[in-house]
N, C-alpha and C positions, 0 to 999 in steps of 0.2 A: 839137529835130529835128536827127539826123546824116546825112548825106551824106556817099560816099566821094567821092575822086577819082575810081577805076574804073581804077585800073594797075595791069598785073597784075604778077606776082614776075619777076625777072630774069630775062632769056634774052640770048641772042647777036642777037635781033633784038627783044629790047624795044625798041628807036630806032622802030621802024616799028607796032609794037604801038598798039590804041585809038586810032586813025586819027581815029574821029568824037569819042571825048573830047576828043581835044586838040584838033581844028581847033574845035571848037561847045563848048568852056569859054567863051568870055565871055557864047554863050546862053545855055550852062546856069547861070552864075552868076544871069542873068537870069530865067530861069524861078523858079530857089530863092527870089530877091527878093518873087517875085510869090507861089509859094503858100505860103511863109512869112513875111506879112507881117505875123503879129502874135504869131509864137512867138520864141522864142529859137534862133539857131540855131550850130549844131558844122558844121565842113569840115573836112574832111584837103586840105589846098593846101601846096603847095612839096614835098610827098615825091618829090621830083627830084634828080637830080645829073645831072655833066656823062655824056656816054655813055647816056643813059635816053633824051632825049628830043633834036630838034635845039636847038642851042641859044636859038633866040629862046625858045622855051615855058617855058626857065628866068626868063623877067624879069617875067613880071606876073603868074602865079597869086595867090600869097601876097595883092597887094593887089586885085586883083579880086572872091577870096573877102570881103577886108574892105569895101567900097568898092560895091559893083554887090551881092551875097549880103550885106551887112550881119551876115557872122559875127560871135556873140560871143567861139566859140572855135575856134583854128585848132589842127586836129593835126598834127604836124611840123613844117613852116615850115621845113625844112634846108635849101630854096635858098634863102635869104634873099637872102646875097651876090652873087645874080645878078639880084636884081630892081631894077630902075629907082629910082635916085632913094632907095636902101635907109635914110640916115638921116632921110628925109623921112618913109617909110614907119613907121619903126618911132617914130620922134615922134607920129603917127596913134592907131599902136597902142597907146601909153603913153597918149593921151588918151584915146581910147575910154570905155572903156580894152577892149581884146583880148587875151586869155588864151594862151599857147600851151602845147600838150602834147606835153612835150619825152618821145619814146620813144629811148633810148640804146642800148639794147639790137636793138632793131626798124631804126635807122637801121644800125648795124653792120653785121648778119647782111643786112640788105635791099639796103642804096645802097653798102658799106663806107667810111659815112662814123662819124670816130671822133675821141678826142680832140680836138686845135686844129680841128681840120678841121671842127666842130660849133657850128652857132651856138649854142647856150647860152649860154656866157658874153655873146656880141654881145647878146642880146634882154637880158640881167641888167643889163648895166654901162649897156643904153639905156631900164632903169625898166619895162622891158613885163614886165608878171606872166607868168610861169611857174608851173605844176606838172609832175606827175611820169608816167608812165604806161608801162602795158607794152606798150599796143596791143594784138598778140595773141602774149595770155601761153600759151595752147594751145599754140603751135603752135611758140613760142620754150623751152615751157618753163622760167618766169622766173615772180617775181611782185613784187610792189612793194619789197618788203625788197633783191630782189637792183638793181633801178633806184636804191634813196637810195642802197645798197652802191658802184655804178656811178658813181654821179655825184661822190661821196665820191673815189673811187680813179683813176678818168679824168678827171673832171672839176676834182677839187680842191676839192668846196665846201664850207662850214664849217658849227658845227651852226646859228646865227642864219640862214644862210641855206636849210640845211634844214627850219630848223620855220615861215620866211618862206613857201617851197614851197608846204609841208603845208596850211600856214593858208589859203594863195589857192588848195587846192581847195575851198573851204567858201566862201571872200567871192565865189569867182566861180562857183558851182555854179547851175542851174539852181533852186533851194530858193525857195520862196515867201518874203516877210520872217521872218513867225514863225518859222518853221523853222531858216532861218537863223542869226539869233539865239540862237537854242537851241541850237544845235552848236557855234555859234562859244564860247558861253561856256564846253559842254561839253571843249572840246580846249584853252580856254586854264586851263580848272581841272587836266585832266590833266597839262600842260606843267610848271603850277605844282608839282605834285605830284612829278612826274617831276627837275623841277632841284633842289629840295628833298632829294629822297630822293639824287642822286647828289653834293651840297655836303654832308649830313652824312657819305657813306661817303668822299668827300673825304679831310674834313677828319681823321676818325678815321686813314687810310693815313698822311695827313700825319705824323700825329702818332707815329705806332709808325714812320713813318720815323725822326725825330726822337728818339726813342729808343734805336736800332737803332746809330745813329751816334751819340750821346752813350755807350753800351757799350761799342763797339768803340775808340772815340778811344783815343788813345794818354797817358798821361798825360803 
């Protein structure tokens, strides 16, 4: 089951915007508790920055979603840095364990939050799974290729921790066992497949390097 936040797109008076959202989140975390108590459930919590909202509202979404809504996955989590107690929190989240769905693209164009300014790296370096997402690729114009493009290029991340990603949308998807399973073995046979085919075209480059430069050597 997904639940938004309920904020709307930026304006000059976003601050004052969704008055009963934010004053009655910690009920509605409580209400979601109640009629999803035996689903799995997704929230969009922390899609805030400074200037959105006053700033107390930046300190406890994130762990109220986790904590009172018993989120498995939270989408965005951008205010991290403002909530209460943050490496408490995200030690939590790594036990859970809580998922977050990092949208890079969606944080940009929405909050102008980008690069350093982005927790990614914080939720990575503090073990809480990650994957990837466009949120809304309609509307961005964007689709998954251009988010690993993104996170590669803005973010700096390497391929082990791009196909780490990939893999934790499948271990933490909503997929029955079976299912699961099946996928999971599915994407690490392609992987295999995939490193394989790119170590022989390797090694062949290598090698016509190596000859390229044993030609040209000077005697």
């Amino acid at each position: 089951m997904r639940f938004g936040q309920g904020l709307s797109r930026p304006t000059s008076t976003r601050v004052v915007d969704n008055l009963i959202a934010r004053s009655d989140y910690t009920r509605h975390m409580e209400i979601v508790a109640f009629l999803a108590s035996d689903v799995p459930v997704a929230l969009h919590a922390g899609e805030l920055w400074l200037g959105d909202v006053p700033p107390p509202d930046l300190t406890f979404h994130i762990r109220q979603a986790v904590e009172i809504a018993h989120a498995r996955r939270i989408g965005h989590g951008v205010a991290l840095a403002f909530e209460r107690d943050m490496d408490g929190l995200l030690a939590e989240m790594r036990t859970r364990p809580v998922v977050v769905e990092i949208n890079l693209s969606s944080n940009d164009i929405i909050l102008g939050v980008r690069g350093k300014n982005h927790p990614l790296a914080t939720y990575l370096a503090a073990g809480v799974p990650v994957v990837l997402s466009t949120d809304d690729a309609g509307v961005s114009r964007i689709n998954m290729t251009n988010e690993y493009f993104r996170a590669v290029h803005d973010q700096g991340l390497d391929y082990p921790t791009l196909k780490a990603i990939a893999r934790n949308a499948l271990i933490h998807s909503f997929l029955d066992g079976t299912q699961k399973r099946s996928e999971l073995e599915r994407f690490d046979r392609s992987h295999i497949e995939f490193e394989r085919s790119v170590a022989r075209r390797q090694s062949v480059l290598q090698n016509l390097i190596v000859l390229i430069k044993a030609a040209v050597a000077p005697f």
